[in-house]
MARFILO-620085 format. One line per field, with one value per residue (C-alpha): x, y, z; residue in one letter. Coordinates in steps of 0.001 Angstrom, whole numbers. Example, Ala and Ser with C-alpha at 12.3 -4.5 7.8 and 13.67 -1.06 7.14 Angstrom:
REM residues 2
east 12300 / 13670
north -4500 / -1060
up 7800 / 7140
aa a / s
***
This chain:
REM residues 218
east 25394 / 21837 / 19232 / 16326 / 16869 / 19813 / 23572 / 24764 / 29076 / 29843 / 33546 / 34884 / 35965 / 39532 / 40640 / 42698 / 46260 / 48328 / 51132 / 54477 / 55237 / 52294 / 53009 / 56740 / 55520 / 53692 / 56603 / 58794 / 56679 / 55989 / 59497 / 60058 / 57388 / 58525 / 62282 / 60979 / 58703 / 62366 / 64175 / 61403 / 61411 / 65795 / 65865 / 64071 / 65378 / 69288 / 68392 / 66508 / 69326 / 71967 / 73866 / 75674 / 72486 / 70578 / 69714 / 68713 / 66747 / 64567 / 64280 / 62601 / 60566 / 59388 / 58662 / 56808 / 59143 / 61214 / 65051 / 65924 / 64462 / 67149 / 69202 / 66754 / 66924 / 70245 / 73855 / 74632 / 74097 / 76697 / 74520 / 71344 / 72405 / 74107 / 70831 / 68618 / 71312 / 70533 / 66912 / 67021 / 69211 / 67111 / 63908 / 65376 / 65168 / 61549 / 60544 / 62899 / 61579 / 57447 / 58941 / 60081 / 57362 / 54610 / 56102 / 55406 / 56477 / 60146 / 61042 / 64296 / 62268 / 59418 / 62625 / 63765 / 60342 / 59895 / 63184 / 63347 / 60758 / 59871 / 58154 / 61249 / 63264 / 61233 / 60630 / 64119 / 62920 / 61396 / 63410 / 66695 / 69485 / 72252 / 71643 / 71043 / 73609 / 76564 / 78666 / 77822 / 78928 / 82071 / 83370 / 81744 / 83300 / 83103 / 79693 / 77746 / 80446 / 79305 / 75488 / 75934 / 77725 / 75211 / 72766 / 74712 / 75451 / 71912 / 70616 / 73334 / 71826 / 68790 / 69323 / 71373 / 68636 / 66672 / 69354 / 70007 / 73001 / 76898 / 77644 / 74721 / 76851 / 78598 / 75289 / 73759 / 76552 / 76031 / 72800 / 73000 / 75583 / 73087 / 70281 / 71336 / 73857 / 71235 / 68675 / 71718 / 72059 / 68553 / 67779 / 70854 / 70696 / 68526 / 66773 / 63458 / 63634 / 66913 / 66099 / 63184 / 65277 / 68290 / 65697 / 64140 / 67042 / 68961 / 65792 / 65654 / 68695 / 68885 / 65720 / 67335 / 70452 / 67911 / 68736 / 67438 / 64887 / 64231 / 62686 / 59607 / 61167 / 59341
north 101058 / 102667 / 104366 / 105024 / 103981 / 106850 / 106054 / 106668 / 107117 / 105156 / 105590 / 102208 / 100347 / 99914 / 97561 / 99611 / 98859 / 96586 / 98147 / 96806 / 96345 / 93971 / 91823 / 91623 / 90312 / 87687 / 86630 / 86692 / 84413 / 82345 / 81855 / 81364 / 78513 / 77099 / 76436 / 75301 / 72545 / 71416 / 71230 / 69214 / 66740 / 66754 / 65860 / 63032 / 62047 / 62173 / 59972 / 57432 / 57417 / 59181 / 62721 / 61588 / 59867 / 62993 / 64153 / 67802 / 66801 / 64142 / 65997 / 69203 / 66915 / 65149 / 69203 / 69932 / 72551 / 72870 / 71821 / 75569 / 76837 / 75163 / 78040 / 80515 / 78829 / 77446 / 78603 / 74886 / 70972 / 71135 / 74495 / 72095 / 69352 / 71210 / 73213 / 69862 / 67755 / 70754 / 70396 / 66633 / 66962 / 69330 / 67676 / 65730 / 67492 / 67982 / 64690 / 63734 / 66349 / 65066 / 61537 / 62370 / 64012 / 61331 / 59304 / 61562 / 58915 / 58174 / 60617 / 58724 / 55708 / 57546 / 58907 / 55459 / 53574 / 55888 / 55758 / 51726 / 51083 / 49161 / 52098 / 54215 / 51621 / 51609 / 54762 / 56560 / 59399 / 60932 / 59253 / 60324 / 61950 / 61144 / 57457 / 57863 / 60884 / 59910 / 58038 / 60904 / 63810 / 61691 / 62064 / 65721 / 69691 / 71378 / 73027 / 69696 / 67749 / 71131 / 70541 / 66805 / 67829 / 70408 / 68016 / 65626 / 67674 / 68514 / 64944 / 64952 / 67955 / 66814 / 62892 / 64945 / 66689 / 63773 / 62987 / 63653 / 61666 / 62486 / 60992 / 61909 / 63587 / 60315 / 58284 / 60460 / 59842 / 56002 / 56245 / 58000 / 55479 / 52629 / 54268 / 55289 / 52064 / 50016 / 51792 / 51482 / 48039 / 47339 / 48502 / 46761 / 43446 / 41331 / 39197 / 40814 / 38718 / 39368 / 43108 / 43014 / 41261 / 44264 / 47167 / 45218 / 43697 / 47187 / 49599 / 47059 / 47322 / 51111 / 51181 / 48995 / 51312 / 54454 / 56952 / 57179 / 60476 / 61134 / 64575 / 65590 / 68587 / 71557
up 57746 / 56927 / 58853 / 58145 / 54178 / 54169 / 54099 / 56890 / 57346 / 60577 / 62008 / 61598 / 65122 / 66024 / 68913 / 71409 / 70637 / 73360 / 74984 / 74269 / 77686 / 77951 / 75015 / 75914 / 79277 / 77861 / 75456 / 78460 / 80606 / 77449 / 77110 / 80679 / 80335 / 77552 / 78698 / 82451 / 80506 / 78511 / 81322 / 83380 / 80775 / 80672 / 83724 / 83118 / 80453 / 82092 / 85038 / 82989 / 80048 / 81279 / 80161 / 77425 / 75538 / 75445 / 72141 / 71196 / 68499 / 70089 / 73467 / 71283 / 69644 / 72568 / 73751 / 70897 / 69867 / 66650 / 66903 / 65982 / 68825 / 71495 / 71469 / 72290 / 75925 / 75914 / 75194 / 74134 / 75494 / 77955 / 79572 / 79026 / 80811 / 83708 / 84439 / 83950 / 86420 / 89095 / 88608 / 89312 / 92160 / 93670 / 93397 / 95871 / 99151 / 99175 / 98411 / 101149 / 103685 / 102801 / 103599 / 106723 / 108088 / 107175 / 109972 / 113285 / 115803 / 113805 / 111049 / 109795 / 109839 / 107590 / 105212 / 105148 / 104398 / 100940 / 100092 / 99817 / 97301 / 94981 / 93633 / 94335 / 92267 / 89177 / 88723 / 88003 / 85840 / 88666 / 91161 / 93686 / 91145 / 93822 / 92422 / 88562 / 88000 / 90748 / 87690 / 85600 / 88012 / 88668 / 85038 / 84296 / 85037 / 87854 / 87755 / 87681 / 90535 / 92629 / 91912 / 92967 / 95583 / 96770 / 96959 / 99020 / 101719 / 101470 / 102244 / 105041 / 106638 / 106401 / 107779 / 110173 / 111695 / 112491 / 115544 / 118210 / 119349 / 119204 / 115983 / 113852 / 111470 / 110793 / 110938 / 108352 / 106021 / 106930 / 106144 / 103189 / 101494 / 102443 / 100986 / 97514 / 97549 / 97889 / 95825 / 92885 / 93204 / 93361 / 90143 / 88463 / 89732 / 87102 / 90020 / 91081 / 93983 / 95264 / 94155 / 96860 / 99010 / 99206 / 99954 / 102434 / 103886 / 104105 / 105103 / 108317 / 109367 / 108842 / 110590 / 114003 / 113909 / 114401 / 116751 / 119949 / 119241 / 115535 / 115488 / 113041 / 110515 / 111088
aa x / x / x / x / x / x / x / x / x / x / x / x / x / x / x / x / x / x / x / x / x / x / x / x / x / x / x / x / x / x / x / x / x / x / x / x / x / x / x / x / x / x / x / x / x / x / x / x / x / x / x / x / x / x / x / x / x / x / x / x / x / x / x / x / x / x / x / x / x / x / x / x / x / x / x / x / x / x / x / x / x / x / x / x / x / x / x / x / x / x / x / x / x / x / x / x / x / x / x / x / x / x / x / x / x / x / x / x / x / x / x / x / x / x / x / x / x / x / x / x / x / x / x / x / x / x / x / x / x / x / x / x / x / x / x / x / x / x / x / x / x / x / x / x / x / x / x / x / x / x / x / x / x / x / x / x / x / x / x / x / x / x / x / x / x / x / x / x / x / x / x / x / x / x / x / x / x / x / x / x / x / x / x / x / x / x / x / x / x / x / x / x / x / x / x / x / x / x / x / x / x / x / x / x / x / x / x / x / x / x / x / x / x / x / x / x / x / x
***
C-alpha cells in the first residue's frame, strides 16, 4: 500500500482462526444430516421394494453420496436396514394420531377414513410399514420382529384409546387386522375396481361396528 507517494509496510490481515470445537460441531451435525437424509430415503425404498432388494450402491447414489462413504454411518446393510425398518414403522403413529383427530365427532371413524385410500394404497413408499414390511419382519432377526412389533402394539394402543366399551382391546386388534389386511390386498389384487371395492367395502363395515363413544386424542 502507498500513502502519500511513500511505501508504506501495512500488517497483512489474517481471518481469526475457527475453534476446533466449532468446526467439529458442524462436521458432527453435517454428518448427523447426512445419515438422517439416507435413512429417509431407505425407508422408502424397503416398503416400495422390499429389504432384501436394497442396494448400497444405488441407494448412495440416489443420496448423492459416494458408495465409500456407507460406512461412515453404518456398521453394515443388515444395521442399515434395521434402523430404516424402525424409521418406517414409526412414521406410523403420527400419521395415525393426525387422522384421528381430523374427525372430532368419531375419531376411529376419522382413523379409518385415511387409512382406506386410494391414496393410502398407491402410495407405499410413504405409506403404513405394518403392511409393506409384515412378510419381511416375519423372516428377519430379532431386532427388526421387535421394531414391527413395537409398532403394532402401538396402533393397538392407539385404536384402543378411541373406546370406550369392554372389549376395546379386542376390537382394536379387529380393527387393526381389517385395516392393514385390506390395505395388503388392495394393492395386490390386479383389478382397480375390485381394489376400490375392498377399501370401501371393509372401511364401512369397520365404520358400522364403531364403538359407542370414540374419544378425540388429546
Amino acid at each position: 500500500m502507498y500513502d502519500e507517494g511513500h511505501p508504506v509496510a501495512r500488517r497483512p490481515h489474517y481471518a481469526a482462526p475457527r475453534k476446533a470445537g466449532t468446526d467439529m460441531g458442524h462436521s458432527q451435525a453435517e454428518k448427523a444430516a447426512t445419515r438422517a437424509r439416507v435413512l429417509q430415503l431407505a425407508s422408502r425404498k424397503v416398503r416400495t421394494e422390499g429389504v432384501t432388494r436394497l442396494g448400497i450402491a444405488e441407494l448412495m447414489n440416489e443420496a448423492g453420496l459416494t458408495h465409500g462413504g456407507f460406512y461412515k454411518h453404518f456398521a453394515s446393510r443388515d444395521d442399515l436396514i434395521a434402523q430404516a425398518a424402525a424409521v418406517a414403522l414409526a412414521e406410523g403413529t403420527a400419521k395415525m394420531e393426525r387422522a384421528a383427530n381430523k374427525n372430532e365427532q368419531d375419531a376411529r371413524a376419522g382413523l379409518i377414513d385415511a387409512y382406506l385410500t386410494k391414496r393410502h394404497r398407491d402410495a407405499p413408499a410413504t405409506g403404513c410399514a405394518v403392511v409393506s414390511l409384515g412378510a419381511s419382519a416375519g423372516r428377519n432377526d430379532s431386532d427388526f420382529k421387535d421394531a414391527y412389533e413395537k409398532q403394532v402394539r402401538a396402533y393397538l394402543e392407539l385404536i384402543e384409546g378411541l373406546d370406550d366399551s369392554d372389549d376395546a382391546r379386542a376390537e382394536a386388534m379387529l380393527t387393526l387386522s381389517a385395516l392393514v389386511g385390506a390395505l395388503l390386498m388392495s394393492r395386490a389384487v390386479a383389478d382397480k375396481n375390485f381394489s376400490d371395492e375392498l377399501l370401501q367395502t371393509v372401511a364401512e363395515r369397520l365404520k358400522q361396528r364403531g364403538p359407542q363413544a370414540s374419544p378425540t386424542l388429546a
